[in-house]
CHARMM-style PDB file with segment names, atoms N, HN, CA, C and O in Angstrom:
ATOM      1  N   UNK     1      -9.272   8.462  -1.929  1.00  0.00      PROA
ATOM      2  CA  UNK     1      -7.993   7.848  -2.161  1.00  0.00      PROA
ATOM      3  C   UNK     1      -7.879   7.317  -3.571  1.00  0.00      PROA
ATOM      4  O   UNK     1      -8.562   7.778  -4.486  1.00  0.00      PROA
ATOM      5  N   UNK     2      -7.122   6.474  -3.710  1.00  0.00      PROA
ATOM      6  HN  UNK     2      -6.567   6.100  -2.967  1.00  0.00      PROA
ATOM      7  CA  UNK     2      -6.370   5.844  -5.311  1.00  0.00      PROA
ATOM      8  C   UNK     2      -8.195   5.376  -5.499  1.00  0.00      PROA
ATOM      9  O   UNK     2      -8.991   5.930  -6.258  1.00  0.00      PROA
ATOM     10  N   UNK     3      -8.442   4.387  -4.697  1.00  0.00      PROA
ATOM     11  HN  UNK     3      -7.796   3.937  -4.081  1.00  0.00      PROA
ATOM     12  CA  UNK     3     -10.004   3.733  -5.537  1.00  0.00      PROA
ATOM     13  C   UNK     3     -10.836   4.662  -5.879  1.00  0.00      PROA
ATOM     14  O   UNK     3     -11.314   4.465  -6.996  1.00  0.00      PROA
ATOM     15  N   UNK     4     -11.298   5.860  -5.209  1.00  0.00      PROA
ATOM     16  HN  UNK     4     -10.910   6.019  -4.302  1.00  0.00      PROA
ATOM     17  CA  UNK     4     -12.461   6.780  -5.578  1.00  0.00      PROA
ATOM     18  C   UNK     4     -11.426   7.144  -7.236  1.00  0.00      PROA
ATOM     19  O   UNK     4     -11.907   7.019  -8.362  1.00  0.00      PROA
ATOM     20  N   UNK     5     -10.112   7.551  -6.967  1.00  0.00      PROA
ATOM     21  HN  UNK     5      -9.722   7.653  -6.052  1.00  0.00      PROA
ATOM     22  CA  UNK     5      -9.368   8.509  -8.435  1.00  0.00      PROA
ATOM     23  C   UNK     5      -9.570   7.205  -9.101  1.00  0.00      PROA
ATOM     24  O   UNK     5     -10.749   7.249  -9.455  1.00  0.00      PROA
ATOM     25  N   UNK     6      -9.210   6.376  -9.370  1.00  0.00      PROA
ATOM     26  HN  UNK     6      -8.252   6.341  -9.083  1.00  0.00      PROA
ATOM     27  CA  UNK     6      -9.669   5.490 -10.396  1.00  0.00      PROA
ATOM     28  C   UNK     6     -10.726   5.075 -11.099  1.00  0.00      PROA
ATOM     29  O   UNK     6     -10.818   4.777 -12.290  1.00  0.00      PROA
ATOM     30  N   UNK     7     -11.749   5.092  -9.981  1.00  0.00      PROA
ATOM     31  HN  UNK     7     -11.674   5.334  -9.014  1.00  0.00      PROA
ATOM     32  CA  UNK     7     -13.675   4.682 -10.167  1.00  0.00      PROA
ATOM     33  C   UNK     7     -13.713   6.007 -11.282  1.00  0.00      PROA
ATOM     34  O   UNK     7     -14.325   5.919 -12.347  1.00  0.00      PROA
ATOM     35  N   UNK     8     -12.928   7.297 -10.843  1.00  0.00      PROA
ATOM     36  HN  UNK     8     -12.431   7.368  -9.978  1.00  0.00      PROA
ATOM     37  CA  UNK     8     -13.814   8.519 -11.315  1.00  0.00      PROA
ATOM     38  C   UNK     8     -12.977   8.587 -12.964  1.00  0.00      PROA
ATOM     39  O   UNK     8     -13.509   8.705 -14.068  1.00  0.00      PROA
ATOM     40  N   UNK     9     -12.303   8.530 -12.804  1.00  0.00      PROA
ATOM     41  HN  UNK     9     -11.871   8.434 -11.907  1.00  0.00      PROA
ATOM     42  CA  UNK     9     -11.653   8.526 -14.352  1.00  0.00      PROA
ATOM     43  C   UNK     9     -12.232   7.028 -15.272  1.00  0.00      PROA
ATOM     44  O   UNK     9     -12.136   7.037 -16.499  1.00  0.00      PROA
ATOM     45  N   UNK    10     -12.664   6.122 -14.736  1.00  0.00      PROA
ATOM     46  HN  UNK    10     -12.743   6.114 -13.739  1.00  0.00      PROA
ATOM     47  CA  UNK    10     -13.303   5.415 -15.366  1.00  0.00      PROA
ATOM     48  C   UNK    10     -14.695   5.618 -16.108  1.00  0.00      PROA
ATOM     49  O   UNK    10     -15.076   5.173 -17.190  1.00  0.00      PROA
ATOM     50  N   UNK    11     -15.251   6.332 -15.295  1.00  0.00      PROA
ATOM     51  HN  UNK    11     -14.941   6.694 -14.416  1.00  0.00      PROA
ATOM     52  CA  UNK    11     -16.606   6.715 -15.479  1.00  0.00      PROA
ATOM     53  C   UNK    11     -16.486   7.917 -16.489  1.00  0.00      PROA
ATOM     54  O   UNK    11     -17.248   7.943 -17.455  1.00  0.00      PROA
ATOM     55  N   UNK    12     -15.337   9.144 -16.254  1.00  0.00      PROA
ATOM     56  HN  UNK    12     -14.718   9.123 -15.469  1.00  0.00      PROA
ATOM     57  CA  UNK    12     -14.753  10.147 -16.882  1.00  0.00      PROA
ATOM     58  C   UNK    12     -15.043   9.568 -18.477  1.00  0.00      PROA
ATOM     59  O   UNK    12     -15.782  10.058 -19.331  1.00  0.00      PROA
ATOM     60  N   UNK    13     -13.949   8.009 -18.573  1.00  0.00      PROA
ATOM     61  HN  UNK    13     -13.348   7.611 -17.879  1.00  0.00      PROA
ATOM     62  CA  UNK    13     -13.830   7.558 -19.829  1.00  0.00      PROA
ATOM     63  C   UNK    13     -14.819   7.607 -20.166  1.00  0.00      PROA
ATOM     64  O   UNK    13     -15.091   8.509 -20.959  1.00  0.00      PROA
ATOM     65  N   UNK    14     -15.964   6.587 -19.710  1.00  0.00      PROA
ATOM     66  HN  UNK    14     -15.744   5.855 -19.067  1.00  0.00      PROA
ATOM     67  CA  UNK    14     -17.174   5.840 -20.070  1.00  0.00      PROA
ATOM     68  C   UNK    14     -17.761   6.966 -20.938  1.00  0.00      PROA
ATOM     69  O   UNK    14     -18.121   6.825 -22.106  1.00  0.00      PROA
ATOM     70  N   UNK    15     -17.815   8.128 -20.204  1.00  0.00      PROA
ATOM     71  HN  UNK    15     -17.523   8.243 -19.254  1.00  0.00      PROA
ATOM     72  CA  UNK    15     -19.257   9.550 -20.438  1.00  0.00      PROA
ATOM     73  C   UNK    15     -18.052  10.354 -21.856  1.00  0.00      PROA
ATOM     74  O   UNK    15     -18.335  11.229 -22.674  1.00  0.00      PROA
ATOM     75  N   UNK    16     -16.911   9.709 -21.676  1.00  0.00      PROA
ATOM     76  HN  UNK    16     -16.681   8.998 -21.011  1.00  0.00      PROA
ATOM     77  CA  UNK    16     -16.201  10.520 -22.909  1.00  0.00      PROA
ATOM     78  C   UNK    16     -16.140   9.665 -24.173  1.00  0.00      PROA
ATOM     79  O   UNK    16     -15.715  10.060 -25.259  1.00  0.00      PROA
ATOM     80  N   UNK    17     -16.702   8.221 -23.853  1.00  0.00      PROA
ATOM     81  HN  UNK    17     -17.047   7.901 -22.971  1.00  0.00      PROA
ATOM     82  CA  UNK    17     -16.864   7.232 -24.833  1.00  0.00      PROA
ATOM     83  C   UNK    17     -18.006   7.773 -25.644  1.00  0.00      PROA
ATOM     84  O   UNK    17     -17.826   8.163 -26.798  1.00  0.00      PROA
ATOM     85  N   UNK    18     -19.361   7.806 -24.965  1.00  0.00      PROA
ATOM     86  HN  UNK    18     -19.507   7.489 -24.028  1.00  0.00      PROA
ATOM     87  CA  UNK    18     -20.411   8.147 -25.292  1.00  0.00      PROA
ATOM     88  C   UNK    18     -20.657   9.369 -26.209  1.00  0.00      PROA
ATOM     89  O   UNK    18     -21.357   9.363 -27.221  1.00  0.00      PROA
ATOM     90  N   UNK    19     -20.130  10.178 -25.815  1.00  0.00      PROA
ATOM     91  HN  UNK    19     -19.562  10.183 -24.993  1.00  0.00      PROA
ATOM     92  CA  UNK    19     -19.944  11.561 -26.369  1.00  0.00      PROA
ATOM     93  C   UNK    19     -19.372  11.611 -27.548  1.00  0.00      PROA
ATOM     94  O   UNK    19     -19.313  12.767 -27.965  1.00  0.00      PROA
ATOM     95  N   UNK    20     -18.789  10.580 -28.475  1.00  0.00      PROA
ATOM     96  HN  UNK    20     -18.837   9.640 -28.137  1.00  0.00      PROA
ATOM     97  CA  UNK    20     -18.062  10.531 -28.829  1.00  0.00      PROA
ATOM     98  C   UNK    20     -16.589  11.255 -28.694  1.00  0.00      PROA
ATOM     99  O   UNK    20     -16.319  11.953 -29.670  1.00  0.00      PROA
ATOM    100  N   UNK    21     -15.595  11.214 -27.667  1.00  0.00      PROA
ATOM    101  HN  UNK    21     -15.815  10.647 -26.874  1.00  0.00      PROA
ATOM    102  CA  UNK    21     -14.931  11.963 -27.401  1.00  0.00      PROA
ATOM    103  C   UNK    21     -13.539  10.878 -27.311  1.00  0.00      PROA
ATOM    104  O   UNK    21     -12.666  11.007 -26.454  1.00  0.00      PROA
ATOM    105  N   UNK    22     -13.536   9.861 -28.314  1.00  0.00      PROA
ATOM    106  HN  UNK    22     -14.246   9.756 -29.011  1.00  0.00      PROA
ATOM    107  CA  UNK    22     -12.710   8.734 -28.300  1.00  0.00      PROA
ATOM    108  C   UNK    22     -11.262   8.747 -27.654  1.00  0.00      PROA
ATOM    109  O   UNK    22     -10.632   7.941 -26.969  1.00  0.00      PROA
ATOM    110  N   UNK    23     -11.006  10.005 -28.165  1.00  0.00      PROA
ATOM    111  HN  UNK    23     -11.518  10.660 -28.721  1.00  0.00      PROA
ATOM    112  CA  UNK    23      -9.346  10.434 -27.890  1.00  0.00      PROA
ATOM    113  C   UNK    23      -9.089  10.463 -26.169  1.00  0.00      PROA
ATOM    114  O   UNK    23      -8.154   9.941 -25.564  1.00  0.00      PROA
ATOM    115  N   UNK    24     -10.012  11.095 -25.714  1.00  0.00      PROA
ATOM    116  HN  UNK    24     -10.773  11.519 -26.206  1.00  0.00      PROA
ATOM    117  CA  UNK    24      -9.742  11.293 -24.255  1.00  0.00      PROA
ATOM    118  C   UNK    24     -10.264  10.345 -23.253  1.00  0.00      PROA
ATOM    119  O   UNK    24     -10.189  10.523 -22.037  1.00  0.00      PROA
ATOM    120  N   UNK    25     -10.910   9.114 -23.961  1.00  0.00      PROA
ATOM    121  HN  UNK    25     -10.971   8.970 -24.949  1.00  0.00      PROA
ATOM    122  CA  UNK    25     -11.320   8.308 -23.489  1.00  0.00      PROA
ATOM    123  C   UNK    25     -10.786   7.669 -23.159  1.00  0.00      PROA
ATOM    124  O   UNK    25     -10.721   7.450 -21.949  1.00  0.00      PROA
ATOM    125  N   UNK    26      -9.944   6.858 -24.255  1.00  0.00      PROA
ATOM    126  HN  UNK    26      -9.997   7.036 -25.238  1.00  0.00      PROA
ATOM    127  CA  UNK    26      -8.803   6.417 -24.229  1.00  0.00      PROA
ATOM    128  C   UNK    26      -7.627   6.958 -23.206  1.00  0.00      PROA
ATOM    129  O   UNK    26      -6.995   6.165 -22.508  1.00  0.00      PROA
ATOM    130  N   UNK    27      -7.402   8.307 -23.180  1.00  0.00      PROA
ATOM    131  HN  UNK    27      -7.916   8.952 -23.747  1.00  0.00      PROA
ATOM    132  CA  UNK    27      -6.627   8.795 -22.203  1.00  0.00      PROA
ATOM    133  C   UNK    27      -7.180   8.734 -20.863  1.00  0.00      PROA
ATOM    134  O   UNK    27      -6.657   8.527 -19.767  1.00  0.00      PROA
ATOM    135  N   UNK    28      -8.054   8.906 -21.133  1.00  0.00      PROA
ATOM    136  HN  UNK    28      -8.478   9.075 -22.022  1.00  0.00      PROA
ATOM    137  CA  UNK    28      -8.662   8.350 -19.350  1.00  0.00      PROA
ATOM    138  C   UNK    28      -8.872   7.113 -18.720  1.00  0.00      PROA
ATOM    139  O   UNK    28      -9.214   6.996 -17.543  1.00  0.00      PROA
ATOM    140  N   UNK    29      -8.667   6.191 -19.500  1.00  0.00      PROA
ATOM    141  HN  UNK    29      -8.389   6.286 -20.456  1.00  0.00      PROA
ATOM    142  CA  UNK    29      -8.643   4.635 -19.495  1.00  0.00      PROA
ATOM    143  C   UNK    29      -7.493   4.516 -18.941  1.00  0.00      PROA
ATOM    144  O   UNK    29      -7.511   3.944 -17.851  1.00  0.00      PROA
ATOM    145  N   UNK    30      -6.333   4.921 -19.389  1.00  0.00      PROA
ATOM    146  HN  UNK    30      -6.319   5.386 -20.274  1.00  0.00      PROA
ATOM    147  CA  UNK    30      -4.714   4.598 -19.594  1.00  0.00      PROA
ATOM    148  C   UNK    30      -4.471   5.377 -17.855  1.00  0.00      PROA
ATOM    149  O   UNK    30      -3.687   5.046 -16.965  1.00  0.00      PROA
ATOM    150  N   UNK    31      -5.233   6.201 -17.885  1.00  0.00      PROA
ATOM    151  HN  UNK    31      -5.870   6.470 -18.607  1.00  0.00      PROA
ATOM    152  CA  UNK    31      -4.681   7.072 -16.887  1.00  0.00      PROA
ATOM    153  C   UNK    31      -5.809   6.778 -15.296  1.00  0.00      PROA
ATOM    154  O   UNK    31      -5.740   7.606 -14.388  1.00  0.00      PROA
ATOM    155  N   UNK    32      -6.678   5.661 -15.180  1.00  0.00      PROA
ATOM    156  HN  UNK    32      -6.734   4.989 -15.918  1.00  0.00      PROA
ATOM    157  CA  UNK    32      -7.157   4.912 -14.632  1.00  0.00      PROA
ATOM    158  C   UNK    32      -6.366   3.489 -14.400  1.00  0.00      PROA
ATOM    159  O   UNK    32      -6.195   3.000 -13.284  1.00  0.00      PROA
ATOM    160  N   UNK    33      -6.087   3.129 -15.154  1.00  0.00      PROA
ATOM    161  HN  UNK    33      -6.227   3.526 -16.061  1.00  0.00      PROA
ATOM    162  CA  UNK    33      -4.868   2.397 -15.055  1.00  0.00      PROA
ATOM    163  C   UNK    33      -3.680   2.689 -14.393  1.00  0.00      PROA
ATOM    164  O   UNK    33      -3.211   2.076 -13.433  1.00  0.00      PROA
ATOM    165  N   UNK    34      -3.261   3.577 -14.912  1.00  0.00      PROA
ATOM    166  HN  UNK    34      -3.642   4.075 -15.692  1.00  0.00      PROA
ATOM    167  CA  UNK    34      -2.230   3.904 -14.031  1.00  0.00      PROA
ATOM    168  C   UNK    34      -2.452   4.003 -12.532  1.00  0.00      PROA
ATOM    169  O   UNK    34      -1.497   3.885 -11.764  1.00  0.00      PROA
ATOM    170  N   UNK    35      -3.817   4.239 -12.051  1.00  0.00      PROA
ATOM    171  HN  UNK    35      -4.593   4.334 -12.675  1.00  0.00      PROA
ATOM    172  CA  UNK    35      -3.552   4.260 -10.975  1.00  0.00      PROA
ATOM    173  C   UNK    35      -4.758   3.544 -10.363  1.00  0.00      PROA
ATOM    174  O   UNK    35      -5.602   3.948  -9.563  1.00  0.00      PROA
ATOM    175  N   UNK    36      -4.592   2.335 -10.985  1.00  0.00      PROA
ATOM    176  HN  UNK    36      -3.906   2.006 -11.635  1.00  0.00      PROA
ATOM    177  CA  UNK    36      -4.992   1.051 -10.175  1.00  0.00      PROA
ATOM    178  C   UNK    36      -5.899   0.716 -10.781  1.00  0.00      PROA
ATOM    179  O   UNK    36      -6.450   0.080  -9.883  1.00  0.00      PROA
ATOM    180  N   UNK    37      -6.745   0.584 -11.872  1.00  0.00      PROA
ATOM    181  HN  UNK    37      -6.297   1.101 -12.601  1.00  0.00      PROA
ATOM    182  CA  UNK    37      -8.161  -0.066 -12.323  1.00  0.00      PROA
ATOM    183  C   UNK    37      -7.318  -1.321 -12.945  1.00  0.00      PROA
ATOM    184  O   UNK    37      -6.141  -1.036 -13.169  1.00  0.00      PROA
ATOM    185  N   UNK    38      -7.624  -2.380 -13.198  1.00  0.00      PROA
ATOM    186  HN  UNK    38      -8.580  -2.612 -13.016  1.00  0.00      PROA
ATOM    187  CA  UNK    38      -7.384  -3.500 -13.560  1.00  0.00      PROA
ATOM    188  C   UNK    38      -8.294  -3.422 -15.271  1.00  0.00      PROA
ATOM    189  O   UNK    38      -9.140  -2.624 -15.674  1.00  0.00      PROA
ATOM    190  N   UNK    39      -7.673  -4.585 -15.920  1.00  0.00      PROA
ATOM    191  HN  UNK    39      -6.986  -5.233 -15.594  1.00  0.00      PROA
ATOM    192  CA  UNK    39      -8.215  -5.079 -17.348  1.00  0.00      PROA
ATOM    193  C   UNK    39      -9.059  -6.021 -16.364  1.00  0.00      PROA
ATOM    194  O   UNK    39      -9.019  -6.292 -15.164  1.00  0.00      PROA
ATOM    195  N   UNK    40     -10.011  -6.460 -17.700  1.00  0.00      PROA
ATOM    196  HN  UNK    40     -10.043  -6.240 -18.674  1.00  0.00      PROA
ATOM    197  CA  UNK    40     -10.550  -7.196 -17.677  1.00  0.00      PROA
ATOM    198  C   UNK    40     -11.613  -7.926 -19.124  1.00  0.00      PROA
ATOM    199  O   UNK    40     -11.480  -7.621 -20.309  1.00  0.00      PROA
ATOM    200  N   UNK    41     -12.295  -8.600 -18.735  1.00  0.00      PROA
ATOM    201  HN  UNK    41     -12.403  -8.848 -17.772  1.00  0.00      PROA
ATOM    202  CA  UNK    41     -13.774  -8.559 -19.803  1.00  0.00      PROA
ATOM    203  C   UNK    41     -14.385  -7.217 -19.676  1.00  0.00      PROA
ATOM    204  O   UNK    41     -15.015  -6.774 -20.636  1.00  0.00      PROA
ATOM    205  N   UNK    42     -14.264  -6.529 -18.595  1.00  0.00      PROA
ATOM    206  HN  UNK    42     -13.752  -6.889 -17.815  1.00  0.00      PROA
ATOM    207  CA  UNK    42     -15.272  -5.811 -18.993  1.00  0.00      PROA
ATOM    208  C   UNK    42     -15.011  -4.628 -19.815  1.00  0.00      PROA
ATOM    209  O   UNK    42     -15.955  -3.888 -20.092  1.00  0.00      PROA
ATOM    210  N   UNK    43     -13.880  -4.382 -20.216  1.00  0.00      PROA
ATOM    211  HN  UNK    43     -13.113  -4.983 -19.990  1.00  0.00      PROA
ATOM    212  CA  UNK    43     -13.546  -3.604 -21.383  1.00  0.00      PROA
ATOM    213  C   UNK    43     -14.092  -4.002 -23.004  1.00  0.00      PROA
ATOM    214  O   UNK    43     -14.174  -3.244 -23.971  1.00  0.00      PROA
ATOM    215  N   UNK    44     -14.426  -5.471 -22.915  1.00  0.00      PROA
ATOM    216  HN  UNK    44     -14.359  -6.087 -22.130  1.00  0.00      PROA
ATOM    217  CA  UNK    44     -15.083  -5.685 -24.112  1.00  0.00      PROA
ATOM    218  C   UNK    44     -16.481  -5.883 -24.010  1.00  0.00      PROA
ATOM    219  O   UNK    44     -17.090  -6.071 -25.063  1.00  0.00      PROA
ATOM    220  N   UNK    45     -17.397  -5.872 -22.442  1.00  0.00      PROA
ATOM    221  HN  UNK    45     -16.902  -5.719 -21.586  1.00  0.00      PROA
ATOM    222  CA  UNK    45     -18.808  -6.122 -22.497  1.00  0.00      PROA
ATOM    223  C   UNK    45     -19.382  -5.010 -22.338  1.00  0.00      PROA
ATOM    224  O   UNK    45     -20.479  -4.844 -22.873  1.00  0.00      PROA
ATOM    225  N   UNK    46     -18.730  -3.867 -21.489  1.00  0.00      PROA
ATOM    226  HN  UNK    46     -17.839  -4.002 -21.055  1.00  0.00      PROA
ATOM    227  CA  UNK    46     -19.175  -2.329 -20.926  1.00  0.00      PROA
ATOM    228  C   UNK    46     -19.996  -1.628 -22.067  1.00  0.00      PROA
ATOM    229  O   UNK    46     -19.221  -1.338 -22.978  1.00  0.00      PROA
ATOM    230  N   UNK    47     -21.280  -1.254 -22.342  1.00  0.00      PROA
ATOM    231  HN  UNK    47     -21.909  -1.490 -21.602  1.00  0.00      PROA
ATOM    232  CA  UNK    47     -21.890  -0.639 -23.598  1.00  0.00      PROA
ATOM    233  C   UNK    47     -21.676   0.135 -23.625  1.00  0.00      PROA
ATOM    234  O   UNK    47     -22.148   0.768 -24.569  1.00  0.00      PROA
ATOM    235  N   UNK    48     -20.621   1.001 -22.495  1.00  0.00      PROA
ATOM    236  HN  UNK    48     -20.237   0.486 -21.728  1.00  0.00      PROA
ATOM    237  CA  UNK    48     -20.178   2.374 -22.545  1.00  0.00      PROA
ATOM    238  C   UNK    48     -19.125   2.747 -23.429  1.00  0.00      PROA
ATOM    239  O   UNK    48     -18.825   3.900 -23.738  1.00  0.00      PROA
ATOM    240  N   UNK    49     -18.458   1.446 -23.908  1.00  0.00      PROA
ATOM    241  HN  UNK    49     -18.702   0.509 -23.658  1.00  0.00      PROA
ATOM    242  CA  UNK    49     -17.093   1.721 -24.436  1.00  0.00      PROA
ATOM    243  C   UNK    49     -17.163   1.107 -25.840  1.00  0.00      PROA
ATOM    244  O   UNK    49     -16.241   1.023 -26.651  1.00  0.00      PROA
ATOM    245  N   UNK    50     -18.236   0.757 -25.951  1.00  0.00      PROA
ATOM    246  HN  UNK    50     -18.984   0.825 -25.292  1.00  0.00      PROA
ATOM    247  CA  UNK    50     -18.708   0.515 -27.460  1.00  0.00      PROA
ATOM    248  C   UNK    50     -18.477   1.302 -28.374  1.00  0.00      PROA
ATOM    249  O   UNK    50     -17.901   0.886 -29.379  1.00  0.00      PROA
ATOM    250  N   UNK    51     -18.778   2.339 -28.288  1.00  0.00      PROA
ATOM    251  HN  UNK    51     -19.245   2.676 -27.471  1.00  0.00      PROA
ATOM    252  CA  UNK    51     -18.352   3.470 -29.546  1.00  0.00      PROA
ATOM    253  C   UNK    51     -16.663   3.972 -29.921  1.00  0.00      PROA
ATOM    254  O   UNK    51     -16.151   4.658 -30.805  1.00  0.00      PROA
ATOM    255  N   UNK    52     -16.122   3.161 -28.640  1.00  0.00      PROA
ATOM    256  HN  UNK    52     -16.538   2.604 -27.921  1.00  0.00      PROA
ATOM    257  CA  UNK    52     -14.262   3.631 -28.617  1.00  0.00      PROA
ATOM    258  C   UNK    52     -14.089   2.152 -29.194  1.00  0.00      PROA
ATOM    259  O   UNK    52     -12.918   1.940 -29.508  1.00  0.00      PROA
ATOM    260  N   UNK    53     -14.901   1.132 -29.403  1.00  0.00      PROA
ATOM    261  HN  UNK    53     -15.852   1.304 -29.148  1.00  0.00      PROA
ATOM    262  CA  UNK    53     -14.172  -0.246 -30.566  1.00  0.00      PROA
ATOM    263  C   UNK    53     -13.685  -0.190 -31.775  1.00  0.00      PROA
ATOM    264  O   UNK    53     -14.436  -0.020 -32.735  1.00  0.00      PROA
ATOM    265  N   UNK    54     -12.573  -0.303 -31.889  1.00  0.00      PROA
ATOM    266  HN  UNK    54     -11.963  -0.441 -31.109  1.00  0.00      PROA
ATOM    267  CA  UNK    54     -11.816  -0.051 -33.307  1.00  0.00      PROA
ATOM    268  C   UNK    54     -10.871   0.812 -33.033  1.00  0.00      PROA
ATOM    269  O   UNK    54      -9.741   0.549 -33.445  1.00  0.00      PROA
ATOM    270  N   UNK    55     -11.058   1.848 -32.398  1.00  0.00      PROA
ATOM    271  HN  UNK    55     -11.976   2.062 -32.064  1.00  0.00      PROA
ATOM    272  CA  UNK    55      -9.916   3.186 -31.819  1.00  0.00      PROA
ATOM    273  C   UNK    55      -8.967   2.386 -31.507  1.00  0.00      PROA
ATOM    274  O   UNK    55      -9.038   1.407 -30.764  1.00  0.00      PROA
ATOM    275  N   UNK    56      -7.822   2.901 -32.218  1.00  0.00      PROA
ATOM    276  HN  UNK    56      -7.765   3.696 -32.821  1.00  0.00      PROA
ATOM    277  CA  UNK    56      -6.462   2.294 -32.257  1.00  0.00      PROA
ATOM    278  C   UNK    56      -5.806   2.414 -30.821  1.00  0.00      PROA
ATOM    279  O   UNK    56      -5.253   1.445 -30.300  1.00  0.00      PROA
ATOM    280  N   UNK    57      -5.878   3.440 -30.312  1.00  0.00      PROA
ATOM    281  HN  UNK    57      -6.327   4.227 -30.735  1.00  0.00      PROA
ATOM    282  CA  UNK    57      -5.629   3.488 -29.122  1.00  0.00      PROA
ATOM    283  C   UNK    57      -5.917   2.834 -28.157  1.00  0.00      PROA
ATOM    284  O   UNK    57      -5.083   2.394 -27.365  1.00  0.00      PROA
ATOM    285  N   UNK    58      -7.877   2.573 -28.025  1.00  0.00      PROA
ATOM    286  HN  UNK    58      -8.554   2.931 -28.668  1.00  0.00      PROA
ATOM    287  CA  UNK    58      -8.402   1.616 -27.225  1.00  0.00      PROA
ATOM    288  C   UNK    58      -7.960   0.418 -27.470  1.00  0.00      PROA
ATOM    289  O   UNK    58      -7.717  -0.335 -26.527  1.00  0.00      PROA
ATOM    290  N   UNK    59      -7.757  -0.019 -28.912  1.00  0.00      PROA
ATOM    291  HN  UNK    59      -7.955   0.593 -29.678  1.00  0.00      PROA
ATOM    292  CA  UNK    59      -7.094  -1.852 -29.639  1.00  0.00      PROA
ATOM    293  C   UNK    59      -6.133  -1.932 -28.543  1.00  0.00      PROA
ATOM    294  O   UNK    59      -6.392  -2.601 -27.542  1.00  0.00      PROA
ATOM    295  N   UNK    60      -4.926  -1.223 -28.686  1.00  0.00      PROA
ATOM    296  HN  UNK    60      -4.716  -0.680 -29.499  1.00  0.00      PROA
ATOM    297  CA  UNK    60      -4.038  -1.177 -27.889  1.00  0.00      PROA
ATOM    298  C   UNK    60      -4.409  -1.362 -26.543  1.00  0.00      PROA
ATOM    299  O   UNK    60      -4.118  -2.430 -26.005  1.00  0.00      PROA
ATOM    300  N   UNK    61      -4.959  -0.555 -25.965  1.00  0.00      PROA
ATOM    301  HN  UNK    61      -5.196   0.312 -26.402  1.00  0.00      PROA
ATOM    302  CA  UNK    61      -4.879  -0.625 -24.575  1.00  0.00      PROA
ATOM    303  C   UNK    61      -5.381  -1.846 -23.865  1.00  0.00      PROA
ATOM    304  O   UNK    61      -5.281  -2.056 -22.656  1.00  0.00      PROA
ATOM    305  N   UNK    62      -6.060  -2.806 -24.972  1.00  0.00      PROA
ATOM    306  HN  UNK    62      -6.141  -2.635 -25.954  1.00  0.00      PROA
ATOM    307  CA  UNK    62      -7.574  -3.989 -24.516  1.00  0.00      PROA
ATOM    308  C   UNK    62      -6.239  -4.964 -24.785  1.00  0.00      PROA
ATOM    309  O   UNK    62      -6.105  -5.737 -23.836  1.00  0.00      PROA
ATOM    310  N   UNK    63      -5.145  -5.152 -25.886  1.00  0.00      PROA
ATOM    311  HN  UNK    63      -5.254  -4.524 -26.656  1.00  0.00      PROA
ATOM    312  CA  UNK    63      -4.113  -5.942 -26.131  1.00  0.00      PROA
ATOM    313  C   UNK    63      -3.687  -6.501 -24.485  1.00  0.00      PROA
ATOM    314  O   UNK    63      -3.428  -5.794 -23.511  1.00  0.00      PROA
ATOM    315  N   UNK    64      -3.716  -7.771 -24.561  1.00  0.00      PROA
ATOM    316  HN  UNK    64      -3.927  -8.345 -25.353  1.00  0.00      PROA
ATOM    317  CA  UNK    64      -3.157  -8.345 -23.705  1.00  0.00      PROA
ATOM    318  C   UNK    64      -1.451  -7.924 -23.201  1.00  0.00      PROA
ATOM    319  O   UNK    64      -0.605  -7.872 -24.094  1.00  0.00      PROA
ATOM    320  N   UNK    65      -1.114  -7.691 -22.009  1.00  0.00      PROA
ATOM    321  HN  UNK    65      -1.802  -7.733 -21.285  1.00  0.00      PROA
ATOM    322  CA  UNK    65       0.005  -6.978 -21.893  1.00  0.00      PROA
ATOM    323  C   UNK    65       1.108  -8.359 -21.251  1.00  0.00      PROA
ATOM    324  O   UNK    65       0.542  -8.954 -20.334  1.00  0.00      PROA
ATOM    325  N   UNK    66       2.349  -8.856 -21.541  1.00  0.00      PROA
ATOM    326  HN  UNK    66       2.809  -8.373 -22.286  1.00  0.00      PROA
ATOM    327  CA  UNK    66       2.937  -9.434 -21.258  1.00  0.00      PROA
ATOM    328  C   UNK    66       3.439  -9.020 -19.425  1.00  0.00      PROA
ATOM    329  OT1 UNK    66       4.263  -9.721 -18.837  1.00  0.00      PROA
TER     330      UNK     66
END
């Protein structure tokens, strides 16, 4: 259901962080989101997503959302 599609595009991101594969990481973040992963801290503690820090895209997406 929605939790397994979310867990898996998270992890998707994580292994596309690593890879350096920033662009789709980011898109897989956004698109985990969309269907249900929540923000949190752990977008800034995860060592997986370390290498997507600074990516304008990721800035954005970590931006606090009104």
């Amino acid at each position: 259901g929605p939790y397994v599609r979310r867990l898996s595009l998270s992890w998707q991101a994580r292994i596309s962080a690593v890879l350096g594969y920033s662009d789709r990481a980011v898109t897989l973040l956004q698109r985990a989101h969309e269907a249900g992963l929540g923000y949190g801290v752990w977008l800034d503690i995860d060592p997986d997503l370390a290498p997507i820090n600074g990516h304008p895209g990721f800035e954005e997406f970590r931006r606090p959302k009104r």
